[in-house]
C-alpha positions, 0 to 999 in steps of 0.5 A, spaced: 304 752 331 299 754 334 299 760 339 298 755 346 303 750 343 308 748 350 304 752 355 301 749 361 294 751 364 291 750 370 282 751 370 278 751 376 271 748 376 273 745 370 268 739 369 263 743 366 260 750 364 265 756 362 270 752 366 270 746 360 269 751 355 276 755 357 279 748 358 276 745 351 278 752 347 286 752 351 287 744 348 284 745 342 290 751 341 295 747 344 295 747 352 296 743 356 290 743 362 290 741 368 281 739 369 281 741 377 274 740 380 271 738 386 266 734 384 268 727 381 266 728 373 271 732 373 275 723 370 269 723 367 270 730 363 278 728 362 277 722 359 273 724 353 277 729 352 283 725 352 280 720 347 279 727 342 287 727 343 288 732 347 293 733 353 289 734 360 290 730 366 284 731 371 285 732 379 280 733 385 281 739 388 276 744 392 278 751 391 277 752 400 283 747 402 289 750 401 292 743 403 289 740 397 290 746 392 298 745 393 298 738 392 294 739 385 299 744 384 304 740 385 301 735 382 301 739 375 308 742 376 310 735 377 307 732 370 307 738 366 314 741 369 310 748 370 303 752 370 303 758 364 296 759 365 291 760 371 283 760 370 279 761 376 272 759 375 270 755 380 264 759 384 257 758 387 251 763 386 245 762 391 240 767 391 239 769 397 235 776 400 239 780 403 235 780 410 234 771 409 242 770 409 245 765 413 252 766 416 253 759 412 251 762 405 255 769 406 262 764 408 260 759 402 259 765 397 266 769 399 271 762 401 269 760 394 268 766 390 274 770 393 278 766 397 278 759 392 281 765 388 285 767 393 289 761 394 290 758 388 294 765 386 297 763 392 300 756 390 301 758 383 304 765 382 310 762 386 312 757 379 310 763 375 314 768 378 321 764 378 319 763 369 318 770 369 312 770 366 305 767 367 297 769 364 292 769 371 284 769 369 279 770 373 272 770 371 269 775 374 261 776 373 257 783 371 253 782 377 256 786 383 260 791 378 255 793 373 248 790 375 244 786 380 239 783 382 234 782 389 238 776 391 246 776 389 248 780 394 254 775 397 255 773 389 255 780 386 259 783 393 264 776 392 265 778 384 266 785 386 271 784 390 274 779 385 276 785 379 279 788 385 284 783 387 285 782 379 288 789 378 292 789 384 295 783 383 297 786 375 300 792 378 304 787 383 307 781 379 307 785 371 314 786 374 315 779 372 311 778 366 305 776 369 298 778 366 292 777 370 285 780 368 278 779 369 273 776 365 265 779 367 260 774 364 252 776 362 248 770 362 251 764 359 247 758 358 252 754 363 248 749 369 249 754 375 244 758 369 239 753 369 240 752 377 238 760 378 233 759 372 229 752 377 231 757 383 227 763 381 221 758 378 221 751 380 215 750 375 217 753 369 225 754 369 226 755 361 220 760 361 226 764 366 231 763 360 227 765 355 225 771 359 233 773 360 234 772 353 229 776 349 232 782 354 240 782 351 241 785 345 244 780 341 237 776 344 241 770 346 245 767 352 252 767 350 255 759 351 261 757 355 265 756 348 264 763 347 267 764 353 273 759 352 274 763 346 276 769 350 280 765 355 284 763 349 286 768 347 287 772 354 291 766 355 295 767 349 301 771 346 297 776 343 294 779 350 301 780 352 300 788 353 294 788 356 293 786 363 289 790 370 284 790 365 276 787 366 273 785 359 265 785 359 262 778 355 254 779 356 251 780 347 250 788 350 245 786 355 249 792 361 248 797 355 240 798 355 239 805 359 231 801 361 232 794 362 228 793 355 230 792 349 226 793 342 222 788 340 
């Protein structure tokens, strides 16, 4: 059997980026997914998979409305008879100076970054509570806890945040059987990279990206695959005693003391 056999999971931003990339490693090791996303390729991204063989069933969710949180929810435990697993990815990174923030952008960073988290954790864990068990992940970012720079101060402050509403709730629900960790990824080469990378030079973005790369140790960017791999296993038996934890995936681009690495 393989070692996601009979359990459902449930993604968010799953259309595309690290949130297809958790969504394709999970049904290739036997899950049942759930593909909610806000923007309509979400049917697009289902229907390929599904001609692949796999069980997904797409759903148009955005993670600030609580109503339509519920109703995919529901939506999913009806089809599927319950959700196993929860991956929170969706999330928004615009690159703002602190003193050129709008109030508009600081809501948008923190209802979707946080409070998106916040309220699928709050549809879900009731199914997952009545099973006795369950496997929470959230995808966190090593901006805000580790690193930084001019511009993410609502993304780095919202992902912050994140790593510690995953402790909090490991602490709270591991009475039953529910693992929530935390996933802080470095660069991978998702489209809110590419978005970030036209942000910063309109004119040449891939410069941008090459740039980025030359400065991680492993001297590229990490794919949304890599991503789903970890995921995979976070969402698998063979996590079950580790749960609170923060698991750093960036090719070891925090660990240069300077910024700059050998050439």
């Amino acid at each position: 059997m393989s070692r996601l056999s009979n359990r459902t999971a449930f993604v968010t931003g799953a259309a595309m980026g690290n949130g297809l990339g958790a969504v394709k490693a999970m049904a290739r090791n036997g899950a049942r997914v759930v593909l909610a996303d806000k923007n309509e390729i979400v049917f697009d991204t289902a229907s390929a998979l599904q001609s692949e063989g796999f069980d997904v069933l797409p759903v148009l969710m955005d993670v600030t409305d609580k109503a339509g949180i519920e109703e995919a929810v529901q939506k999913a435990v009806g089809h599927y008879g319950g959700i196993d697993i929860l991956v929170n990815n969706a999330g928004v990174s615009i690159l703002t100076r602190f003193l050129d923030m709008t109030q508009d952008i600081m809501d948008l960073h923190f209802n979707v970054n946080l409070f998106g988290v916040w309220n699928c954790c709050r549809a879900v864990l009731p199914h997952m509570v009545r099973q006795n068990y369950g496997k929470i992940i959230n995808i966190s970012s090593v901006t805000g806890q580790f690193v930084s720079d001019e511009g993410y101060t609502a993304y780095g402050t919202t992902k912050s945040a994140l790593i510690g509403l995953t402790k909090c709730l490991a602490v709270e629900f591991a009475p039953q059987h529910i693992n929530v960790n935390a996933i802080c990824p470095g660069y991978i080469h998702t489209p809110m990279v590419d978005d970030t990378a036209r942000q910063t030079d309109p004119a040449n973005p891939q410069r941008v990206i090459d740039s980025l790369a030359q400065n991680i140790p492993l001297k590229r960017m990490g794919t949304p695959d890599e991503i789903g791999d970890l995921v995979a296993f976070l969402a698998s038996g063979e996590s079950s005693y580790i749960t609170g934890s923060v698991i750093v995936i960036d090719g070891g681009a925090v660990i240069p003391e300077t910024g700059v690495v050998g050439v």
